[in-house]
N, C-alpha and C positions, 0 to 999 in steps of 0.2 A: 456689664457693659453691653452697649447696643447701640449698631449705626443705622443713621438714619438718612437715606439719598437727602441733600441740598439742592444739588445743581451739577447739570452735567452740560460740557460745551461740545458740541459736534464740530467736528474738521477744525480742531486749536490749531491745529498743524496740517502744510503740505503733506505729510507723508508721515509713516507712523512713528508715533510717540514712543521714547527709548527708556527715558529718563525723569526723573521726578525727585525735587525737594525743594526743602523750605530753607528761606533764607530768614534767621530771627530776624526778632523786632528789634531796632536800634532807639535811640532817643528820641527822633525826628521820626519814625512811623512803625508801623505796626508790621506783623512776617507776611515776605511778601511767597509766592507760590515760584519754582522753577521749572520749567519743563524742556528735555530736550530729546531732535526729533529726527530722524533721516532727512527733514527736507535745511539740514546743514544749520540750521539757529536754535537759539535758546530763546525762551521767550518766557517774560515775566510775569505776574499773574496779581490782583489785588484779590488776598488769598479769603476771604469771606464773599467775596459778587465775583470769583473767577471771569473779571474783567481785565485783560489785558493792557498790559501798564506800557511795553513796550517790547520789541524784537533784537534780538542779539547776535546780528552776525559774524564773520572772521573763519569759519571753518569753512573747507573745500567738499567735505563727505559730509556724512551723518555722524549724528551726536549720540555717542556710547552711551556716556557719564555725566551725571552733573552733580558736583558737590558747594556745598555754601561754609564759610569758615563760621566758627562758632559765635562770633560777634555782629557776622551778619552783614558788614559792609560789602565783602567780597565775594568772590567765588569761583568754581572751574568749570569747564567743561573740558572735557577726552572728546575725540574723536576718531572717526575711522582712518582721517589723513592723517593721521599719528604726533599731531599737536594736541597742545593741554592750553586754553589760553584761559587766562587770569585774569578777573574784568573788575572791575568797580560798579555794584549790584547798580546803585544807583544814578551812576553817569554812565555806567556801559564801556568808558573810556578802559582802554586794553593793559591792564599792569605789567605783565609779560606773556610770552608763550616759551613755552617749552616744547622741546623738540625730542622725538624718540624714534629710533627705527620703526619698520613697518608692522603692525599688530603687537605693538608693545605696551598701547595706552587702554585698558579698559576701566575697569572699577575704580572712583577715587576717593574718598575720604580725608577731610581733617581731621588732626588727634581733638582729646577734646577740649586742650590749651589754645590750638588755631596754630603753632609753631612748625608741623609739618605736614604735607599732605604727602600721602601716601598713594601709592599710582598701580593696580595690578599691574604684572608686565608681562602679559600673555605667553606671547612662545617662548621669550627671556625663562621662563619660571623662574620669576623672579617679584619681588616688590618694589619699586625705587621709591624712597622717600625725600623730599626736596623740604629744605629752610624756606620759611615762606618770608623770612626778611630777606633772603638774598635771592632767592629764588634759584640755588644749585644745590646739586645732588649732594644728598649727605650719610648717605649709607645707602647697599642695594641687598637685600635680604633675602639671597638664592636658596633654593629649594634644592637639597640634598637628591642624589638619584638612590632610586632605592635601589636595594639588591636583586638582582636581573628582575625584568620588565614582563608587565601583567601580560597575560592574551591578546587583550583586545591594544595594547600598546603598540600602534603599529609604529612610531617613532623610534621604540626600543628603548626612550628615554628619559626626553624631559618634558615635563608636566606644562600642562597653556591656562595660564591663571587667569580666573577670568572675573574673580569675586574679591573684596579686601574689607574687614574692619577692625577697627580699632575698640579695645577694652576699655572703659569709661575711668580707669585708673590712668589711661594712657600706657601701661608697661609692656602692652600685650598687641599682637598685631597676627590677626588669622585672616588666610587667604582660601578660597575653595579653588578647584582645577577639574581640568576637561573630565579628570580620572575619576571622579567623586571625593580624593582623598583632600582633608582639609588639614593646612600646614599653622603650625602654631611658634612665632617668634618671642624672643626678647628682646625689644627694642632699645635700651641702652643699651643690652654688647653687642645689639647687631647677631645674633645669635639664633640660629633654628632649635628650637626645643625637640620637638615633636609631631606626630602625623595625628588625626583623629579621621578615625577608618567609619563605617557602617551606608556610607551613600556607593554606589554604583555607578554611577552617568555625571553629569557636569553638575557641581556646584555653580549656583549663580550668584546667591545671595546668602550675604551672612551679616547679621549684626547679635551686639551682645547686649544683654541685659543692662540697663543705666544701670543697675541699684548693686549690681554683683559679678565683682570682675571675672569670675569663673563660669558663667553662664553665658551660652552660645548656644542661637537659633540658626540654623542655616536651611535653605531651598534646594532643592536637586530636580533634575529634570527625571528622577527616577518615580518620583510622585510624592514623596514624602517629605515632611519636617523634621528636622531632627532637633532635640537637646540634649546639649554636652556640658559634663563637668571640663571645662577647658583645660586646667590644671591636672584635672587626674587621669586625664587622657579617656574619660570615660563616656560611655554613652546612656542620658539618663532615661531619653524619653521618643519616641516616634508619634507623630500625629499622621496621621492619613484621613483622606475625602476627598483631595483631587483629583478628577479623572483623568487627568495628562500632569505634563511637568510644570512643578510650580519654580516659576522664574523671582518672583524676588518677596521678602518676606522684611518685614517693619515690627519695632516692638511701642507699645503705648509708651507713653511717658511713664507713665506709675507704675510700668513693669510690669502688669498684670494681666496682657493681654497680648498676642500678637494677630499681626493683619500678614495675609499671602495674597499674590497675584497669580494665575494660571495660564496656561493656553488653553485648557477650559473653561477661558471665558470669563470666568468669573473671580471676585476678592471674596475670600472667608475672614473672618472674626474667632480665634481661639480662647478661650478661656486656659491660661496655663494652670488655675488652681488644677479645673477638672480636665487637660490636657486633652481637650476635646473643641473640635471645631460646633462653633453655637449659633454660627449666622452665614448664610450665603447673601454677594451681593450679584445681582447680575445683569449690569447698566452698560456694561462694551456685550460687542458683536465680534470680537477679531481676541485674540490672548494679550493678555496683562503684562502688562514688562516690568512695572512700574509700580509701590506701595510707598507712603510718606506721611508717619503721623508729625501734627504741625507740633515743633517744641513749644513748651510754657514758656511765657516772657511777655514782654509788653503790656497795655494798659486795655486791653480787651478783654474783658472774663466773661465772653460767652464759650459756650462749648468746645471739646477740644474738637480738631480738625484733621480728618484722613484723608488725604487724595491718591487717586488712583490712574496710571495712562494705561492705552493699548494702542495695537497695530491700528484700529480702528480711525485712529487721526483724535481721538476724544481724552478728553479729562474728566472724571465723575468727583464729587467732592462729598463726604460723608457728615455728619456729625454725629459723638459721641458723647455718651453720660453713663 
């Protein structure tokens, strides 16, 4: 696999870009691009000409998170005023908001049915999962205190979740924290399983393998990637070449491949056969918050598509073969 710069937009946004993902393609069109920004909107993107389709207001801060339900009509945005509002991609018309105490909304994710979205809950340590037909809480998945607190623990206690994804079986729900330690659930009992230890400093990013629900990439601001057997509590693989902390990390569709973003600047390209980074991209001037490969679906078969934000106010737009 190999990306190839498209097109990159200067100043998409007032203030810098947080947030990145695709909305699929539905019947009536093709995936559209989501971006979200400090300067408080989400804004939508025609994800092949990153032309701006429209602006999404309703939030008072800047935009954490932005997640797209798996059918693609809907979707959320987190923010720092500690709402989650729920829009309709294509009328922008508001479905609901949800409401959390203060730094409780960051990371959000739908399962991969679309039935719950899942919300880190930062200083909560915690995860709240909300019905997306009713839109109220339907289980909140607290993070156990370990047995007395690290060094650097000046809390003494509990963990500030700041990462969330869901296992492509749906059964599994892993969260990364301030601490580096990454927490691993069962989602039907509601149930913490297990910690998955070897990061140091904050997890930011985590998603897991489509093809294999035991497989989990995650980002750390410690410089490194890691992959875990999620199941066997194991750790299978470290990647390094970042020269600072890599903030959010995407895996290919066909699982063969992950994309990271840095505060150095730049997106890499991993090859997981050979568990080695194979491509630097280096199209922002400010660190990368933000990686999103576009899913398959729709009536488009050109090339797949990775997009990338940073503090820089820019979107850069990849393609891959």
């Amino acid at each position: 696999m190999k990306l190839a710069g498209i097109k990159s937009v200067d100043n998409a946004h007032d203030d810098s870009v947080w947030a990145v993902t695709w909305a699929p393609a539905t019947a009536t069109r093709p995936p559209l691009l989501l971006t979200g920004s400090l300067d408080e909107t989400v804004r939508v993107w025609k994800s092949d000409e990153l032309i701006l389709d429209r602006t999404n207001t309703g939030h008072c801060l800047g935009v954490a998170s932005v997640a797209a339900h798996p059918l693609g009509s809907i979707a959320a945005s987190s923010s720092l005023d500690s709402f989650v509002r729920v829009f309709d991609v294509d009328t922008n018309s508001t479905i609901a908001t949800l409401e959390a105490p203060p730094s409780e909304v960051w990371q959000m994710r739908f399962d991969p049915k679309g039935s719950i979205l899942a919300v880190a809950g930062g200083g909560s340590a915690s995860v709240n999962l909300w019905d997306t037909s009713t839109w109220e809480i339907v289980a909140t998945l607290s993070i156990p205190r370990v047995d007395g607190p690290k060094p650097s623990d000046k809390s003494g206690s509990k963990k500030f979740v700041l990462s969330v994804a869901w296992s492509p079986d749906g059964k599994r729900i892993a969260c990364g924290s301030m601490d580096g330690t990454i927490s691993v659930f069962d989602v039907q009992r509601a149930k913490f399983l297990h910690h998955l230890e070897g990061h140091f400093m904050p997890v930011r990013s985590l998603v897991y393998s489509p093809y294999d629900p035991r497989l989990l990439f995650s980002a750390s601001d410690d410089g490194n990637v890691h992959m875990y057997d999620a199941e066997g509590k194991a750790l299978i693989g470290t990647m390094s070449g970042h020269a600072s902390w890599v903030l959010c990390v995407d895996v290919s569709p066909d699982g063969a491949a992950i994309a990271t973003g840095s505060s150095d600047r730049t997106v890499r390209l991993w090859d997981l056969n050979m568990r080695a980074s194979v491509q630097t991209m280096s199209n922002h001037t400010d660190q990368v918050w933000g990686v999103a490969f576009r899913p398959p679906g729709g009536n488009d078969v050109r090339s797949g598509r990775l997009a990338s934000v940073s503090d820089d106010k820019s979107i850069s737009l990849y393609d891959y073969s």
